[in-house]
C-alpha positions, 0 to 999 in steps of 0.5 A: 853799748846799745849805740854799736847795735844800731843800724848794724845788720850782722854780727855784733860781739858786746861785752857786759861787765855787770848784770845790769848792763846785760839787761839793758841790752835785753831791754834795748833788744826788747824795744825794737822787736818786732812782730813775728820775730824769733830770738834764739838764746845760748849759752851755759847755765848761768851765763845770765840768759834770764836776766838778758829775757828780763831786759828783754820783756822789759823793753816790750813792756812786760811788767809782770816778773819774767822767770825761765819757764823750765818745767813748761816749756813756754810762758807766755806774756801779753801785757806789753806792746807785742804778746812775748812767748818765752821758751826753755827748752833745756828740758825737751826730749825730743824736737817732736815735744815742740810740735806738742805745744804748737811751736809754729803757732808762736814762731810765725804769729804775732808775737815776738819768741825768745828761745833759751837753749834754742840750739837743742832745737836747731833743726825747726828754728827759722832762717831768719832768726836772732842769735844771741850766745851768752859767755863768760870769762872768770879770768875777766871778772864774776860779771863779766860776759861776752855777748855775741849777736848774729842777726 
């Protein structure tokens, strides 16, 4: 799965079959980030969007446990190879709640972003950021998912 990833700007359609595949290739995603970029994560609640943010901190070295930070906004992780700032914002109000926590800060610094729910945020996210929705498909099992890449 993670070979079709390599070397391959654009878009990519993967699918996982199991909650382990779908944090192998967060941790894949996770390993080659890098500084300064931001990855916009979509999909419906329970698509698996936390385990893919697991994978994720897992392939920057994050050892720390990595849940949705639903009720602040941002967690932040500085335990591994690039700090990680990971965002929900399934809860924000309005985009003008981003500038209170100083969203361009963690957009454009050091670290690498990854933004569940990005899409109620659509209008701030950079250009040049990495998307990656989240599916599922009951007809192809509990487990199963559709990931879609556009980087």
């Amino acid at each position: 799965m993670t070979d079709y990833l390599k070397g391959h700007p654009g878009s990519r359609i993967l699918e996982t079959r199991s909650h382990q595949e779908t944090y192998e290739l967060g941790r894949f995603m996770g390993e080659k980030a890098a500084a300064g970029q931001v990855y916009c994560l979509d999909g419906d609640l329970g698509a698996g969007k936390t385990v893919f943010a697991q994978g994720f901190a897992a392939g920057l070295g994050i050892a720390e446990p990595v849940n949705s930070p639903t009720f602040t906004i941002i967690q932040q992780y500085e335990g591994g190879r690039l700090p990680f700032y990971h965002f929900d914002v399934y809860r924000i109000g309005d985009v003008e709640e981003m500038d209170e926590v100083g969203y361009e800060d963690y957009f454009y610094g050091d670290g690498v972003c990854l933004i569940e729910w990005s899409e109620l945020i659509r209008e701030i996210l950079p250009e040049e950021a990495v998307r990656v929705k989240i599916e599922k498909n009951l007809d192809k099992g509990l487990d199963y998912r559709k990931i879609s890449i556009e980087m």
